[in-house]
C-alpha positions in Angstrom: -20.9 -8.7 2.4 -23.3 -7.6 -0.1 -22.5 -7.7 -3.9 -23.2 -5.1 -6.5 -22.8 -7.8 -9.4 -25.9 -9.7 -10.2 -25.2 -13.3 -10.6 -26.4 -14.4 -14.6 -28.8 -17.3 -14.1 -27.0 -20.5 -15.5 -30.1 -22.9 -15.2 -29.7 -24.8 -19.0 -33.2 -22.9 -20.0 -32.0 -19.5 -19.4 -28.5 -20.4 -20.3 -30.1 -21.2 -23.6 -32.2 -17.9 -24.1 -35.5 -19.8 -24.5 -39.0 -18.2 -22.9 -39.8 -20.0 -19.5 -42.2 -19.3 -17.1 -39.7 -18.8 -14.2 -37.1 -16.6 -15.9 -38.4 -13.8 -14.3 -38.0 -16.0 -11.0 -34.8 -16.5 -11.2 -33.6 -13.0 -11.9 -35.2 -12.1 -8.8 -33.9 -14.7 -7.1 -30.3 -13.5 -8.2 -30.8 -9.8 -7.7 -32.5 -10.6 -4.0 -29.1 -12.2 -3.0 -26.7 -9.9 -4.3 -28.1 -7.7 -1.5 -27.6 -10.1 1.0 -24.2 -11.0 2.8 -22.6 -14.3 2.6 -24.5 -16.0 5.6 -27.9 -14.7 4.6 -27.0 -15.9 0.9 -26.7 -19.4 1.9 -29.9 -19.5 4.3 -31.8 -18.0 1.6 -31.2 -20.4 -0.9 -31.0 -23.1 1.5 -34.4 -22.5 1.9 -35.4 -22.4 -1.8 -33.9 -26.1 -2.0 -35.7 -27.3 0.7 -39.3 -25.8 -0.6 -38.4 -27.2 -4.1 -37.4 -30.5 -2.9 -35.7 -33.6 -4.7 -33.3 -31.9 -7.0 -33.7 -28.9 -5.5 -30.0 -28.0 -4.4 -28.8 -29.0 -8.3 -31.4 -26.0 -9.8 -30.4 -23.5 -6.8 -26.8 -24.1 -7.4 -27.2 -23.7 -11.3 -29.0 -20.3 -11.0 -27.2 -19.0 -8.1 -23.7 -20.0 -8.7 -23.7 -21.3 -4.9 -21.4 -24.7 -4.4 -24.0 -27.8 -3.4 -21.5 -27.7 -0.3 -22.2 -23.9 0.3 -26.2 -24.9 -0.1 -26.0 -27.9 2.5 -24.2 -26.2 5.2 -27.2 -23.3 4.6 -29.5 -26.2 5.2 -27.7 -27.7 8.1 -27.4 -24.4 9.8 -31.0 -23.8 9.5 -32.2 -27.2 11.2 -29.3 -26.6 14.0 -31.9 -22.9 14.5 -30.7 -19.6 14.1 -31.7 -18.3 17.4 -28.9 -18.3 19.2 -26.3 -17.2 16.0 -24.8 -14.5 16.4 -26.1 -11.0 15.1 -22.5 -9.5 15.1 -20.8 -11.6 13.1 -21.1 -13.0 9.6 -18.0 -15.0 9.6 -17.2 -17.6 12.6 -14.0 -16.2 14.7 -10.2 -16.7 12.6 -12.5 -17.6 9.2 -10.8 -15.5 6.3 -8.1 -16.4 4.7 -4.9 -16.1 6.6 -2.1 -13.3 6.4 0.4 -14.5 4.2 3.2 -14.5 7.1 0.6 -16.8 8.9 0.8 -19.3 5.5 4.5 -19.0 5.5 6.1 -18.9 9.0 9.5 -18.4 7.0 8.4 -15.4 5.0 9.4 -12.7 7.9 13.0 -14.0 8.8 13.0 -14.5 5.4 12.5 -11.0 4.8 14.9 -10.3 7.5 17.9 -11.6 5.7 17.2 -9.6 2.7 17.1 -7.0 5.3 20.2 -7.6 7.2 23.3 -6.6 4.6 21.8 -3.0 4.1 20.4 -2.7 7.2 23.1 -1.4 10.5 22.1 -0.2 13.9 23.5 3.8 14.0 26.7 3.5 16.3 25.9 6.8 18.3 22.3 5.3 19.1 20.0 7.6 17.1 18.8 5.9 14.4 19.3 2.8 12.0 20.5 3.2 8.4 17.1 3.1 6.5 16.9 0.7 3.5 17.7 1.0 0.2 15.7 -1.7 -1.9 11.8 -0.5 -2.5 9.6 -2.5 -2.3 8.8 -3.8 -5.2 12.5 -5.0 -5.2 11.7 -6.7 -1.8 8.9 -8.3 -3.3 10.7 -10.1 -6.2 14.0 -11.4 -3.6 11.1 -12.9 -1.6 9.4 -14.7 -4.6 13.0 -15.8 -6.2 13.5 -17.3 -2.4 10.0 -19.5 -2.7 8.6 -17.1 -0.2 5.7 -14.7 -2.7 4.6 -12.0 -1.3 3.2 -8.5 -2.7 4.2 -5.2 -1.9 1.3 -4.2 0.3 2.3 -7.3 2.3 5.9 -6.2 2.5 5.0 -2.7 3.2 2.9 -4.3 6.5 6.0 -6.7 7.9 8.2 -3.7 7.1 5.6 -1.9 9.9 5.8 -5.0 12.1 9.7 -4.9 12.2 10.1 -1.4 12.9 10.0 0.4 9.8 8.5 3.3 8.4 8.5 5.7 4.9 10.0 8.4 6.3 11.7 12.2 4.1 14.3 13.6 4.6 14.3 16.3 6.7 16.7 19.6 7.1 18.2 20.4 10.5 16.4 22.6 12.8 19.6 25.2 12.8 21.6 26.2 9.4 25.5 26.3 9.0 26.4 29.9 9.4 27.4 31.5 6.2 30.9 30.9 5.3 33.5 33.9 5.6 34.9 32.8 2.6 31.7 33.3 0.7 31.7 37.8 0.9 35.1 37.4 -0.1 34.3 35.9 -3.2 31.7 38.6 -4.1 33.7 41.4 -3.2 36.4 40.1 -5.1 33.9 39.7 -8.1 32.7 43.5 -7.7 36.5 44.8 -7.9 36.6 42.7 -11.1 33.7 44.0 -12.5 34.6 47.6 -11.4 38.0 47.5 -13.3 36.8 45.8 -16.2 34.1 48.4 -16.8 36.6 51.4 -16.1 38.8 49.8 -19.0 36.4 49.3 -21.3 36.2 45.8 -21.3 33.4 43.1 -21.8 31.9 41.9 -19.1 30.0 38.9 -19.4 27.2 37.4 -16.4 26.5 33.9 -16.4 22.7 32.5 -14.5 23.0 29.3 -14.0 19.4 27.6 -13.4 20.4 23.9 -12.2 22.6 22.9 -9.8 23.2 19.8 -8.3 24.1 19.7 -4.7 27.3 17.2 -3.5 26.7 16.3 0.2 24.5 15.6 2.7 21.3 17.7 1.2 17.4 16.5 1.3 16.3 14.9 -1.5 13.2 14.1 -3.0 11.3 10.8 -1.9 11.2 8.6 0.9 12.6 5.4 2.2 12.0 3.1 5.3 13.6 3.6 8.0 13.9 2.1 11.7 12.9 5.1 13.4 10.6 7.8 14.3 13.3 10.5 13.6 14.2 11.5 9.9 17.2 11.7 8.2 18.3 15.0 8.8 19.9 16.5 6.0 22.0 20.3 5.7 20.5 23.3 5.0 21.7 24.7 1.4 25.6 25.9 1.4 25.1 29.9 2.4 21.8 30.0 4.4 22.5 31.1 7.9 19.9 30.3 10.6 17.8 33.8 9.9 17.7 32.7 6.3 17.1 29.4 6.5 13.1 30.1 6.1 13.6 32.1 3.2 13.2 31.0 -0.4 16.1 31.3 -2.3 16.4 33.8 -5.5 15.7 32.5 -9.0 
């Protein structure tokens, strides 16, 4: 694909700074194919080395950059005719470089068995137990095992095995409020009633943190082996009219 960088002429007369009569040439020459893909690059300068002749592909690689290898094929691609090339494609079909899992067949079952002690199949058949390494973790295992490979790469065989980022999310009905919980406040409002009738202090106490112990959402996300989330409770004391609402401060 085209370039936005222009390639610096390294012919040994601009390389040196000194006033020649084709420095202008080869800035244009430079700033032509940075607008050209990879395919037109070559059969540009291809061309060039055959109009200049004997040393020609020595220059053309100096002030392009191009390989002599890069400038040959150009040349034999050219004489083969470009007719019947096609218009779609720059690239022949399977050139790029290969996924990584394609490099190294053992990287997946690799991954795998990093996988497999943190990884169990839910007994009531609803969902699998989501990971817990990230993976950044993931990626490190894999590279102390001989098998490198970044995150975005782990991130993609995470995909191909099943996994997805997923939150947690809270149940579609809340746990009805606990009888237990009026008591409590009624008990508190007797408290505070005698207390005041004697006289006494009475002293209130906002809390503005609490941390919740069970089975509540938290915040981020972790792969799982499943389109469902994790569901999580509703707070303690929400019942299913309430559950909408936001909680006092």
């Amino acid at each position: 694909m085209p370039s936005s960088i222009v390639h610096p002429c390294g012919c040994p007369r601009c390389r040196a700074d000194e006033p020649h009569a084709d420095r202008a040439l080869h800035q244009h020459i430079n700033l032509l194919i940075s607008r050209l893909n990879e395919q037109q690059r070559r059969w540009f300068v291809a061309l060039e080395a055959e109009r200049l002749g004997r040393g020609g592909e020595t220059l053309l690689s100096q002030i392009t950059g191009l390989n002599r290898r890069t400038i040959r094929r150009g040349r034999r691609e050219l004489a083969a005719g470009l007719a019947e090339r096609s218009t779609e494609r720059v690239r022949a079909p399977g050139g790029g470089r290969p996924a990584r899992d394609v490099q190294d067949p053992e990287l997946l079952p690799a991954l795998e068995t990093l996988l497999a002690p943190e990884t169990a199949d839910d007994p009531m058949g609803r969902r699998a137990k989501g990971k817990r390494s990230s993976l950044r973790q993931l990626s490190a295992a894999l590279a102390a095992a001989g098998h490198p490979a970044s995150r975005p790469t782990v991130a993609r065989l995470l995909r191909q095995l099943g996994y997805s980022p997923k939150v947690n999310a809270r149940r579609t009905e809340a746990h009805s409020s606990p009888p237990e919980r009026d008591a409590q406040f009624r008990h508190i409002a007797e408290q505070r009633a005698q207390f005041q009738a004697a006289g006494e202090p009475i002293i209130s106490v906002d809390t503005k943190k609490k941390e919740l112990v069970g089975n509540y959402k938290n915040a981020g996300r972790r792969w799982c082996r499943t389109a469902e989330a994790v569901l999580v409770s509703v707070p303690a004391g929400y019942s299913s009219e309430r559950a909408a609402e936001n909680s006092p401060g």
